[in-house]
PAMI-743669 format. One record per residue (C-alpha): residue in three letters; y, x, z. Coordinates in pm, whole numbers, padded with zeros to 5 digits, always signed. Example, Ala and Ser with C-alpha at 12.3 -4.5 7.8 and 13.67 -1.06 7.14 Angstrom:
! PAMI-743669
Ala-00450+01230+00780;Ser-00106+01367+00714;
//
This chain:
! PAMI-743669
Unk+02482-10417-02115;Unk+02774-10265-02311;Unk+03028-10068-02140;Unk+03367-10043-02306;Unk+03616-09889-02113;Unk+03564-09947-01762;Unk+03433-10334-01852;Unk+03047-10395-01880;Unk+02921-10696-02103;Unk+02583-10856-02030;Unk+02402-10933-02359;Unk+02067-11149-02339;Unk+01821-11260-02554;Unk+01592-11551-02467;Unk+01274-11459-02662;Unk+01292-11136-02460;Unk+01378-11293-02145;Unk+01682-11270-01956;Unk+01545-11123-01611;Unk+01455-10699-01537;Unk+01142-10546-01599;Unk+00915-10571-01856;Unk+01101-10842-02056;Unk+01447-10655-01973;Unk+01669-10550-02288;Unk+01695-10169-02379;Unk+01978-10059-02638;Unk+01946-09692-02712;Unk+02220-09664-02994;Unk+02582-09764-03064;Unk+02823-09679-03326;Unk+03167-09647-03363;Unk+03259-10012-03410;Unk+03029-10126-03084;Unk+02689-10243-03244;Unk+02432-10209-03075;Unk+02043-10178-03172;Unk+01752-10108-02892;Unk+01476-10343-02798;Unk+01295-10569-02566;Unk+00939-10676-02444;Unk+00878-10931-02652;Unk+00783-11294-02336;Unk+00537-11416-02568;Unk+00307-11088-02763;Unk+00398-10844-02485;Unk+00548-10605-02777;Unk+00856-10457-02807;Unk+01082-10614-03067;Unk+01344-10446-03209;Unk+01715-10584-03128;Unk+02071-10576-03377;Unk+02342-10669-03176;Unk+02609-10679-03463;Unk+02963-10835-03436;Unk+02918-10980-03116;Unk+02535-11178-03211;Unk+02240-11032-03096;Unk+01926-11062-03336;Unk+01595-10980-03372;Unk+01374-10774-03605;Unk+01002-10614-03690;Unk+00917-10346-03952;Unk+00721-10553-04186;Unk+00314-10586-04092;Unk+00370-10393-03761;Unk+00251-10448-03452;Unk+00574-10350-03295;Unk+00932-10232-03313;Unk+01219-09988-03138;Unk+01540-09951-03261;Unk+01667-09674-03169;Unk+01986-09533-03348;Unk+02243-09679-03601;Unk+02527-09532-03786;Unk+02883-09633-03881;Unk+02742-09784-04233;Unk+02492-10000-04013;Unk+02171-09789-04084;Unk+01905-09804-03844;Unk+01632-09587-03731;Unk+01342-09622-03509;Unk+00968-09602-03396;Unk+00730-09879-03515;Unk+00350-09863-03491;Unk+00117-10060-03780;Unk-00176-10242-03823;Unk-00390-09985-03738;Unk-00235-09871-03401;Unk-00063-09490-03579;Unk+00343-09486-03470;Unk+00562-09416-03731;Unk+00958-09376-03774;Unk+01158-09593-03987;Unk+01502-09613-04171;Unk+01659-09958-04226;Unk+01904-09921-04481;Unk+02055-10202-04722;Unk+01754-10430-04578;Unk+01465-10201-04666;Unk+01254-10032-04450;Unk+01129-09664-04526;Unk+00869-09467-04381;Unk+00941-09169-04189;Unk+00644-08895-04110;Unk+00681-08568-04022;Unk+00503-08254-04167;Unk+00114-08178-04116;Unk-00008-08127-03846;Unk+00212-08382-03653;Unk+00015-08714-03586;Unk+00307-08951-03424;Unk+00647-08982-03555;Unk+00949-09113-03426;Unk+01341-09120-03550;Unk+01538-09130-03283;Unk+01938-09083-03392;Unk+02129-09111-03773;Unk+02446-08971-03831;Unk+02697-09096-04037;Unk+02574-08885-04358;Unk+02252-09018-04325;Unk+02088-08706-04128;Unk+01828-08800-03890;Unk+01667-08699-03591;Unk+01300-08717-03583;Unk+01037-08618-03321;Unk+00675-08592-03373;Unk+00329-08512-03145;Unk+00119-08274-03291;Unk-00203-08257-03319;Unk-00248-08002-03005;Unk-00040-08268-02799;Unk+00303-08087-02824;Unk+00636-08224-02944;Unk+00794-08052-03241;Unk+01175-08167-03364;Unk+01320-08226-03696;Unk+01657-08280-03868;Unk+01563-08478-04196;Unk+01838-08513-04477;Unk+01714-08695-04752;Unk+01343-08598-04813;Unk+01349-08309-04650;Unk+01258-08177-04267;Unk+01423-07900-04125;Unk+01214-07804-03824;Unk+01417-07683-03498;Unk+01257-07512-03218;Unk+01462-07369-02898;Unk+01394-06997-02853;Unk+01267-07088-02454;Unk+00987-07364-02529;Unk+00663-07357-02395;Unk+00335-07505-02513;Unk+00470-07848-02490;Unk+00738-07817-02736;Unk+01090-07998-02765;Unk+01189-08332-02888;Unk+01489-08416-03055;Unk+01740-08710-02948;Unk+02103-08737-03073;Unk+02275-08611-03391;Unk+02608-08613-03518;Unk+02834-08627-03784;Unk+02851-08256-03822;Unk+02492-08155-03799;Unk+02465-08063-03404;Unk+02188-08187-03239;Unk+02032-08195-02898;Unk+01739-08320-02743;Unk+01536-08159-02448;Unk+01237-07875-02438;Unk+00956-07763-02213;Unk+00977-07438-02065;Unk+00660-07229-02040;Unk+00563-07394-01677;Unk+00646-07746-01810;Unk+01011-07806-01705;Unk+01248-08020-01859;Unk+01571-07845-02010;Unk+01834-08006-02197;Unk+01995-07830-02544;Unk+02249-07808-02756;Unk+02166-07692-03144;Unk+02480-07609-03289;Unk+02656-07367-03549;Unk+02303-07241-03595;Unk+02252-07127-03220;Unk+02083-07295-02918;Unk+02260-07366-02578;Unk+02037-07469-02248;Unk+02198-07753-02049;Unk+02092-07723-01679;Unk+02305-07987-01423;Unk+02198-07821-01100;Unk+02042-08160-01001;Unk+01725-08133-01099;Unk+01506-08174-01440;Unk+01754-08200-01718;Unk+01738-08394-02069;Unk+01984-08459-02297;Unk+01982-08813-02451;Unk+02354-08848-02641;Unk+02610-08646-02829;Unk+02966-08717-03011;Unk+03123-08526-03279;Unk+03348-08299-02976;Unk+03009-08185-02826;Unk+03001-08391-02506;Unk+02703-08478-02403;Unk+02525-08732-02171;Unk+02159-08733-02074;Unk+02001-08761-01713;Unk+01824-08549-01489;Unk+01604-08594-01166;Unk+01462-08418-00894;Unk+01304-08783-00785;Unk+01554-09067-00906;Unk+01691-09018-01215;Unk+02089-08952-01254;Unk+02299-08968-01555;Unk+02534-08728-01645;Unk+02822-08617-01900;Unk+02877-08271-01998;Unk+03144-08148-02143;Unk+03160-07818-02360;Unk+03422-07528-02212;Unk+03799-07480-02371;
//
């Protein structure tokens, strides 16, 4: 669904199915003019397919030669990002931009890569599993990856999720015994977001630093924080 206001729309796609569950539709970013891109379990291979719901039509796409596609994030210019994986089973991110796919792989010695969020000047955020099983975040402007690591992470790592038009980012880490934390990078600085609920990660993020994400100490809750005045 998309939520405008206090008015959801249900948007369904019959390849994917129409019905919860595997075959339910996922989007996972929206820009300023309300498309939509995400994905759905595809009725027929079983593989996610990535979805474009632009203008009010929802459509379907696949990275070319992959096995299988997630959109993930798309900017005011109508570039895309997401996670594909090819031929040969290795998961990759992508950039769609003026109907041609790039590439995107993080630095040795990360084995997995996935974009996640673009930003209006064409900054994305990537995540990546390295090779000793940990997460490690980027921000990548044009060829280049700026690696960001909260002061508090543990083995595990942290994984980026949203950025916006001025550079901020957040995502969520991995404390030394495991937990889940939510943060905020911005102005150069890190900032943990705790809600007192339970586990904590932080999924979205506008240009005025609020912030929504979920946490759990069994079901899962969403939330919206807001920064202090």
């Amino acid at each position: 669904m998309i939520l405008k206001g206090t008015t959801p729309k249900k948007i369904d796609d019959k390849t994917c199915g129409t019905g919860a569950g595997a075959a339910g539709i996922s989007f996972y970013g929206i820009n300023s003019a309300g498309n939509a891109v995400g994905w759905c379990t595809s009725t027929t291979s079983s593989e996610p397919i990535g979805l474009m719901y632009i203008k009010g039509k929802l459509s379907e796409f696949t990275v070319p030669k992959a096995l299988s596609t997630e959109a993930n994030g798309i900017n005011d210019k109508g570039d895309v990002v997401g996670t594909f994986i090819d031929s040969n089973g290795a998961q990759h991110g992508f950039l769609l931009h003026a109907k041609k796919y790039t590439q995107i792989d993080a630095p040795s010695p990360d084995a997995t890569s996935a974009a996640w969020s673009i930003n209006n000047k064409g900054q994305i955020a990537v995540y990546a599993v390295n090779t000793a099983g940990g997460y490690d975040a980027f921000i990548l402007t044009g060829k280049k990856f700026k690696k960001i690591t909260d002061p508090n992470v543990g083995a595990s790592g942290n994984v980026a999720h949203a950025i916006n038009n001025l550079g901020d980012l957040d995502g969520t880490y991995y404390d030394s015994s495991g937990v889940t934390h939510g943060y905020l990078f911005h102005g150069g600085k890190y900032y943990s977001i705790d809600d007192p609920g339970g586990y904590t990660r932080a999924d979205g993020l506008n240009d005025k630093l609020v912030i929504v994400g979920r946490y759990s100490s069994g079901t899962p809750v969403g939330f919206e924080a807001t920064p202090k005045k």
